[in-house]
N, C-alpha and C positions, 0 to 999 in steps of 0.2 A: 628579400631580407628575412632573416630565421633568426627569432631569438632561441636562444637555449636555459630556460628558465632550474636554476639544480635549488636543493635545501641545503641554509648554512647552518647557521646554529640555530636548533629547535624551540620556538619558546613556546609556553602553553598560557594561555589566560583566555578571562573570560568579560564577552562584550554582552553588555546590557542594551537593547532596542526599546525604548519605552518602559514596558513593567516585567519584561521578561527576559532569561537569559538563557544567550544559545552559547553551547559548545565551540570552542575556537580556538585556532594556533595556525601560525604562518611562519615560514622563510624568514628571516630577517634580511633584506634586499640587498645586493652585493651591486657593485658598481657596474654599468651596465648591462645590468640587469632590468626587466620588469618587474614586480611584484603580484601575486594575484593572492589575494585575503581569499581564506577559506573558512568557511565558517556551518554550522550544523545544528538540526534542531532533529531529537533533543540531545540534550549536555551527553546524558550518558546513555550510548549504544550500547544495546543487549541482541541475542539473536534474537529474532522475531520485532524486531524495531523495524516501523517506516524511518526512513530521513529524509526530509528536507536539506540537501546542500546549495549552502547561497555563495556565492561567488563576486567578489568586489576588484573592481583592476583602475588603477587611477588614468587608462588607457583607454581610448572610444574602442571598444574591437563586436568586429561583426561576427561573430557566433564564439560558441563554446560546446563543445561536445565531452564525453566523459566516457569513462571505462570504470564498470567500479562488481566484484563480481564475478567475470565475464559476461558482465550483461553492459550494453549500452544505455547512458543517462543521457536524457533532452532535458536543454537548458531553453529555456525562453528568460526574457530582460524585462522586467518591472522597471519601467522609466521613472515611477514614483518614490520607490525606494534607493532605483538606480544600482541594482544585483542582478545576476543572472540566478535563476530559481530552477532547482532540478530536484523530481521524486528522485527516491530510489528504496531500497529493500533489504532486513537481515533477515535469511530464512531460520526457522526455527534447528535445523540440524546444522546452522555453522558452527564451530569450536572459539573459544574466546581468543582471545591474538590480537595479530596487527596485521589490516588488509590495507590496500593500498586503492588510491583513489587516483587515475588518470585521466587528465586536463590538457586539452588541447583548445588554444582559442588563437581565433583569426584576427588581424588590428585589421585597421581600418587602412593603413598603408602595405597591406599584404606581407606583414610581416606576420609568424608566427610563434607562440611563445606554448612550452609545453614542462606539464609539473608531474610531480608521483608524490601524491598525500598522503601518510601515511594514517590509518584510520584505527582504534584500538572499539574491541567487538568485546565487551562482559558477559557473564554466562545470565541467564535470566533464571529465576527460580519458579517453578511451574507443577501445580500441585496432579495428583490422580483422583478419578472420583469413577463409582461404578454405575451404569444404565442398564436397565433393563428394556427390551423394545421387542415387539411381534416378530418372531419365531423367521420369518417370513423375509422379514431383513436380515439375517444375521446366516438366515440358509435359504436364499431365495429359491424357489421351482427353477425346470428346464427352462420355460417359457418367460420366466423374469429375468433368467441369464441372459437372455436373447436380448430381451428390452435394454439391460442393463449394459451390455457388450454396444448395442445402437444408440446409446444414449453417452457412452462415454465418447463416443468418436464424434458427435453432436456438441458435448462440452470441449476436448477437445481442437475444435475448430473454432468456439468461440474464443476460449483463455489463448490462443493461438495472435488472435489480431493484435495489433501494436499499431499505437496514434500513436506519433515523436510530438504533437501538438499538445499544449496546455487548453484543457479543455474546463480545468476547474478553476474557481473564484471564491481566493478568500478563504476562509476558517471551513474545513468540515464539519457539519452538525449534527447530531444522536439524530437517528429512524424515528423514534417514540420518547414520549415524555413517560418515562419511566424507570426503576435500577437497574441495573444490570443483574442478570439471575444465576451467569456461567460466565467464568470469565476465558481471554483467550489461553490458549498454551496446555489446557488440561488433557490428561491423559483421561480417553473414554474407555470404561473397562464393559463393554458389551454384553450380559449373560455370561460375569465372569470370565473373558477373554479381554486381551488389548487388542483393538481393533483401531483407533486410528488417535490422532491429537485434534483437539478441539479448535478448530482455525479460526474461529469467530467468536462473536459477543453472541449470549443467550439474552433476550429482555420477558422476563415473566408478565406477558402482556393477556389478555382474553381475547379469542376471537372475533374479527372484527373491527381490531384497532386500525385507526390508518396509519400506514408507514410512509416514511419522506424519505427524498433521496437525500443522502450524504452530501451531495454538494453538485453542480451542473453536468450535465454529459450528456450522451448518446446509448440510448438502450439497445443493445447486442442480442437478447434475450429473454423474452415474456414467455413461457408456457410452463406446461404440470410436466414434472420428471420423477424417477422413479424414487432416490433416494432424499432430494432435495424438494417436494413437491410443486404446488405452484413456486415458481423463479422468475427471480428479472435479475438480469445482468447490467448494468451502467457500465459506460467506457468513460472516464474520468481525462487523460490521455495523458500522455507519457510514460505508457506503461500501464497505469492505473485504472482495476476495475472493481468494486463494489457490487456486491453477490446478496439478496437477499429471498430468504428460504421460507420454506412452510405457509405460504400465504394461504388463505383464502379466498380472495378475488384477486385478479388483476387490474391496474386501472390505466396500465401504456400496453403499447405494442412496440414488438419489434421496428426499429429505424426511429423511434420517435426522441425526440431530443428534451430533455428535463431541467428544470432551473432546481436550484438547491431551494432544499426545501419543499419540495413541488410533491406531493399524495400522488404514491405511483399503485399501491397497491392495500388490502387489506389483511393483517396478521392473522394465523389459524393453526392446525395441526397437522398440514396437509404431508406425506412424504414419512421417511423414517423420524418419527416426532415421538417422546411418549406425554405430549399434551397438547396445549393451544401455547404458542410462544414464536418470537421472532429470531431467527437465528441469520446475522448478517457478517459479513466476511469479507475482506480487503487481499485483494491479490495487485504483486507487481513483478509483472512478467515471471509469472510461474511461480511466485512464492507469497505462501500466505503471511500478511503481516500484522501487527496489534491493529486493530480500529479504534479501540480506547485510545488510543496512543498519536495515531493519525487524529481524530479529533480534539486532543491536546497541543496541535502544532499550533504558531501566531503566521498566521499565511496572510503575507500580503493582497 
């Protein structure tokens, strides 16, 4: 049995869950037809946005897998809410438009029902700001090229892994009890050069402070690196990894498994820094996303 799930007339509105509202618009269901509620946090997609895609089908169906990208979304089913929950990612160089979201879900009598959502992508506004940093990073030596060249193929192979498993729970939470100091999307002008976009949240912390994890997972990654110093990587899963830099101590190792919230490590200046501060970072599958933003989501 194969459904063939098409869009009729497009409507757009918006569903409230408790005290918050997510972005929404569905199909209006045609006669044998199935329906599948598409729904998104948050309301308004920018590049450099995480999403949340939750997925509602008045149907029992055993999986859901997606296309959204060319990258593949994993959906796992929160029985409490009773949605299928999928990360996914707008990278910072998309153009604003309308991308398309594909849904493929299995029923439970082996039928199959498949959708193409169309999804509208805003441009984000993202300021410049100039750094200055040791000479050292900006023109490393022979012998730092070398380290630097070993060490990319190191990161590499970690940003490389993919868990299709939900490995996180619930709301992601700030590293430190503190402001934000930089925020993400900014253009870093190096010694008067642009030299790259700022993928992460800055926290103007001192040396010392302890950092938490973002939310549950598996550490990829504990050791000192050239540009990023001490680092731990968290695997988050479904794509999702969580990047936190400049430390001064470690307090996991690599394979070890973290509860949210859980003191993985302590903040410092270690790596290209030009102080003591926390610089943490959200990657899915290959693209850097808001963290502010991600910790703004209502996650079941």
């Amino acid at each position: 049995m194969r459904v063939k799930l098409t869009l009729g007339s497009l409507g757009s509105f918006a569903c409230v869950f408790s005290i918050f509202v997510i972005g929404a618009s569905a199909s209006s269901p045609t006669k044998g037809t199935v329906p599948l509620l598409v729904q998104w946090q948050p309301s308004r997609l920018m590049n450099g946005s995480p999403i949340l895609f939750e997925i509602n089908s008045p149907r029992h169906l055993k999986s859901i897998s997606g296309r959204w990208m060319d990258r593949d979304v994993f959906f796992s089913f929160d029985p409490q809410q009773k949605l299928w929950l999928g990360i996914a990612g707008v990278s910072l160089e998309t153009h604003p438009g309308k991308y398309s979201l594909a849904l493929t879900a299995h029923t439970s009598d082996n039928g199959e029902i498949s959708l193409n959502r169309p999804v509208y992508i805003a441009k984000g506004k993202y300021r410049h700001i100039a750094v200055s940093v040791a000479k050292q990073f900006t023109e490393p030596s022979a012998d730092q090229v070398v380290e630097i060249k070993q060490e990319r193929t190191l990161k590499e192979g970690v940003f490389s892994h993919l868990n299709p498993e939900q490995e996180w729970q619930g709301n992601f939470v700030p590293p430190v009890s503190a402001p934000i100091s930089d925020v993400f999307g900014t253009a870093r002008v190096f010694n008067g050069e642009t030299q790259s976009m700022h993928q992460g949240l800055d926290y103007g912390v001192p040396s010392g402070t302890p950092v938490k994890a973002l939310n549950r997972g598996n550490v990829l990654l504990a050791r000192p690196l050239f540009f990023e110093g001490n680092c731990v990587v968290i695997d988050h899963g479904q794509g999702l990894l969580s990047l936190y830099m400049h430390l001064s101590e470690l307090e996991v190792k690599e394979g070890d498994q973290v509860t949210k919230g859980q003191e993985i490590a302590l903040s410092g200046g270690t790596g290209r820094a030009t102080g003591p501060h926390l610089h943490v970072a959200v990657r899915w599958q290959g693209i850097y996303v808001n963290p502010a933003t991600l910790m703004n989501l209502r996650l079941p």
